[in-house]
C-alpha positions as CSV (number, residue, x, y, z in Angstrom):
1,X,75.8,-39.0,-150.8
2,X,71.7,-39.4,-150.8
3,X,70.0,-42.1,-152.7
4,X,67.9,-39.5,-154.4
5,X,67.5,-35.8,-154.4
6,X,63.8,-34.0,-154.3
7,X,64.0,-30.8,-156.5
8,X,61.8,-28.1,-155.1
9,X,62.9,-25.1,-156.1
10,X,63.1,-23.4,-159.2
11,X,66.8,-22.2,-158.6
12,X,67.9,-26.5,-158.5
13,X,65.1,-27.1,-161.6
14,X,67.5,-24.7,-163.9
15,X,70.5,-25.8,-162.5
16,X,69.4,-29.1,-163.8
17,X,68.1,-27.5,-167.0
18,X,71.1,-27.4,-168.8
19,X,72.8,-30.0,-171.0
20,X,76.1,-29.3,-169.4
21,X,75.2,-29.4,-166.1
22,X,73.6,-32.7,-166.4
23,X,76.7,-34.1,-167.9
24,X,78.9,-32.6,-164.7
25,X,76.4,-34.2,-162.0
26,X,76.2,-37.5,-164.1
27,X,80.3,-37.5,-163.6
28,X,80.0,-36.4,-159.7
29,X,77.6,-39.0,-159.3
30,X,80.1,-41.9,-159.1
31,X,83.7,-39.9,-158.4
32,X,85.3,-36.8,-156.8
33,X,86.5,-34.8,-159.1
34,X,87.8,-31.1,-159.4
35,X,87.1,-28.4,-161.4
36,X,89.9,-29.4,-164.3
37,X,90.0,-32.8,-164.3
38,X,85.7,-32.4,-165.3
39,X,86.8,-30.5,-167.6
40,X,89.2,-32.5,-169.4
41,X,87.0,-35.5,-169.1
42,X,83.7,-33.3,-171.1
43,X,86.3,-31.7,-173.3
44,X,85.5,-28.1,-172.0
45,X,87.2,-25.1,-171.4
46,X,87.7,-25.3,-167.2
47,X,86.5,-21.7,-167.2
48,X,83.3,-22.9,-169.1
49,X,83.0,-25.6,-166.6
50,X,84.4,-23.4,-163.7
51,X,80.7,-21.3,-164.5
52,X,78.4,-24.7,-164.1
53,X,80.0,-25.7,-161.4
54,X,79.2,-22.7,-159.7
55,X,75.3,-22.7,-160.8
56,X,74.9,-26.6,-159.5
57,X,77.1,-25.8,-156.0
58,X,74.7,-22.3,-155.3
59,X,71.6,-24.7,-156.2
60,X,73.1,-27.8,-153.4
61,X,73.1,-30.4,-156.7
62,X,76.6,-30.8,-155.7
63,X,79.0,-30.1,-152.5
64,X,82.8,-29.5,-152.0
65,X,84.5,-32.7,-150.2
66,X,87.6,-31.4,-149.7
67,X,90.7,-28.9,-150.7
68,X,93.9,-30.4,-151.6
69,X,97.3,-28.3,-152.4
70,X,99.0,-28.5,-155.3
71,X,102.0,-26.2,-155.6
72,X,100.4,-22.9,-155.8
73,X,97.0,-24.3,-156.4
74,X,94.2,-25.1,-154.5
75,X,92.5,-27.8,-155.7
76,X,88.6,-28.2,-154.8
77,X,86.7,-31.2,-155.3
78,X,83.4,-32.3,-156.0
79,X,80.8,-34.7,-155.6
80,X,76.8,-34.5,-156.2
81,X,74.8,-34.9,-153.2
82,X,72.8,-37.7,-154.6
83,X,72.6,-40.4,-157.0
84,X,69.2,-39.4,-159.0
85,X,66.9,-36.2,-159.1
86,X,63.1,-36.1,-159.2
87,X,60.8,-33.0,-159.0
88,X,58.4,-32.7,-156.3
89,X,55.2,-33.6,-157.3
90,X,53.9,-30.4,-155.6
91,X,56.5,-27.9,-158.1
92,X,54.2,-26.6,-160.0
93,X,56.1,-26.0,-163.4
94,X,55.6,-23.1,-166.2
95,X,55.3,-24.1,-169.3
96,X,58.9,-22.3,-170.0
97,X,60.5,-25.0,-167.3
98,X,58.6,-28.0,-168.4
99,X,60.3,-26.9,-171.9
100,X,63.6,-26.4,-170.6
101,X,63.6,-29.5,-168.5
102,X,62.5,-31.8,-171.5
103,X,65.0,-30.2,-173.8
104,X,68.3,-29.8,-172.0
105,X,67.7,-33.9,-171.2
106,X,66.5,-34.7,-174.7
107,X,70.0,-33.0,-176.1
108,X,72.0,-35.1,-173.7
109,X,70.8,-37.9,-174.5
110,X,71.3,-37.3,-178.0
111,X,74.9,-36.6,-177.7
112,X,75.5,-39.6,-175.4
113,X,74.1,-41.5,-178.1
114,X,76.3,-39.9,-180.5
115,X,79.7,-40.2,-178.5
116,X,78.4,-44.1,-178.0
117,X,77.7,-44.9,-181.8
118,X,81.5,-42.7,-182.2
119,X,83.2,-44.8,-179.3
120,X,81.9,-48.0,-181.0
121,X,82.7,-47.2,-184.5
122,X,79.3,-46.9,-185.6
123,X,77.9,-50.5,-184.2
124,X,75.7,-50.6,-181.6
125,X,75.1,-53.8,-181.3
126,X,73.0,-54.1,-178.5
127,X,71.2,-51.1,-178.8
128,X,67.0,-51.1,-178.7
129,X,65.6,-47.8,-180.2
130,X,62.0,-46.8,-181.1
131,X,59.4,-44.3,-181.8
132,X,55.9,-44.8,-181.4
133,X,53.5,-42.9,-181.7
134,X,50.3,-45.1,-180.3
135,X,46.9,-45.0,-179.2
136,X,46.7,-46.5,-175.7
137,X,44.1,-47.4,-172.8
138,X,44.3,-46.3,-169.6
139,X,44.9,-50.1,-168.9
140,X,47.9,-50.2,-171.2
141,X,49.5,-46.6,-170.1
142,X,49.1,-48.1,-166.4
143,X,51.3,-51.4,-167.9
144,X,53.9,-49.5,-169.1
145,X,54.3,-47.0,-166.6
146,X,54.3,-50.0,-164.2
147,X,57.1,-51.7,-166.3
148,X,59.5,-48.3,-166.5
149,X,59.0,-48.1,-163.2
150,X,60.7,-51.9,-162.9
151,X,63.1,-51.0,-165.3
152,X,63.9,-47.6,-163.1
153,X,64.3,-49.8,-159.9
154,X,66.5,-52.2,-161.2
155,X,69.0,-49.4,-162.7
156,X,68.9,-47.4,-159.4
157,X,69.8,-51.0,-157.7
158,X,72.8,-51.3,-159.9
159,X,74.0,-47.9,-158.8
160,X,74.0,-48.7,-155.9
161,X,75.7,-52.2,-155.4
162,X,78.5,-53.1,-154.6
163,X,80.4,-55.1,-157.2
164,X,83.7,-57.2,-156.7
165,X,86.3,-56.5,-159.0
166,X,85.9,-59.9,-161.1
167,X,82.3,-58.9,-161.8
168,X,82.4,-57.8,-165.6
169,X,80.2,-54.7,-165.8
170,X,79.4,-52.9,-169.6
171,X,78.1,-49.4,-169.5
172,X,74.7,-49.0,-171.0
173,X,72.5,-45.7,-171.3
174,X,69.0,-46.1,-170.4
175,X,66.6,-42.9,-171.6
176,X,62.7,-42.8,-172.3
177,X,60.9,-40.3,-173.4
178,X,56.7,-41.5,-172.3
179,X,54.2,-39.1,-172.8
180,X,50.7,-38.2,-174.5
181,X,51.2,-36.7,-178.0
182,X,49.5,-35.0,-180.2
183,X,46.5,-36.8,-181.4
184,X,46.9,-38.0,-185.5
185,X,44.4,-36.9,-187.7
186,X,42.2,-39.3,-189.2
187,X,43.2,-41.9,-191.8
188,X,39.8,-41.8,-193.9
189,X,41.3,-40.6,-196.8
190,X,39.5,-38.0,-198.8
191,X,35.9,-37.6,-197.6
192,X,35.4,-34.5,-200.8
């Protein structure tokens, strides 16, 4: 499996535009799995799941490893062919894509934040969340672009090591959401 995928074309950018295919590859990402046991592990129909497997296998987000036999069965299984995604800086996307992009990843992480708070009975305890909405400097948007960018390396690190089976690991969900917004009006009260 590669370290990281480059998506250039718009065939592998709505593959990835979907909520449920971005739950699928986040599954292949660390395991082989086949077409039922995804399903039983997102809770979907395997015809359902069957259908995005399909759409991420035609875009090459994820490959067949092998075919087993079971019975009567044949049993394919899967694995993504990297770790993370990124566009290519040179994909130029619509204003339709750039909406489906932000919006099938905003939805999962909303409901991995939901199955999380329902997991752990409503406590979160370790959980940071916030909404700003800020004025910045360049200076400062350079900080914290610089600092995601830390935070980004160190989680792609993780992924990758190698742990020994004493090391106790907790599963955490990192998502951002940094971008301009729309400017606030003015707080000068009534100027009548």
């Amino acid at each position: 499996m590669k370290y990281e995928m480059v998506i250039e074309t718009t065939e592998q950018l709505h593959a990835l535009s979907h909520p449920l295919r971005q739950r699928i590859l986040s599954l292949l990402s660390y395991q082989e799995m086949t077409n039922k046991s995804i399903a039983e592990e997102l809770k979907e129909t395997p015809a359902k799941v069957f259908f995005h497997v399909k759409q991420l296998l035609d875009a090459e987000l994820i490959r067949m490893t092998k075919e087993e036999q079971n019975r009567n069965i044949v049993e394919k299984y899967y694995t993504s062919t990297a770790r993370s995604f990124r566009l290519s800086p040179s994909f130029e996307l619509t204003k339709t894509d750039e909406h489906m992009i932000f919006e099938s990843t905003f939805h999962e992480t909303y409901r991995n934040l939901i199955d999380s708070i329902n997991f752990y009975n409503g406590s979160l305890s370790q959980a940071m969340v916030g909404n700003h909405i800020v004025d910045l400097t360049e200076e400062e948007i350079k900080m914290i672009s610089h600092y995601l960018d830390e935070m980004n390396a160190i989680i792609e690190t993780s992924k990758q090591r190698e742990y020994s089976s004493e090391t106790e690991l907790k599963p955490f969900s990192f998502s951002y959401f940094f971008h301009p917004s729309v400017p606030r009006k003015s707080d000068g009260g009534d100027e009548s």
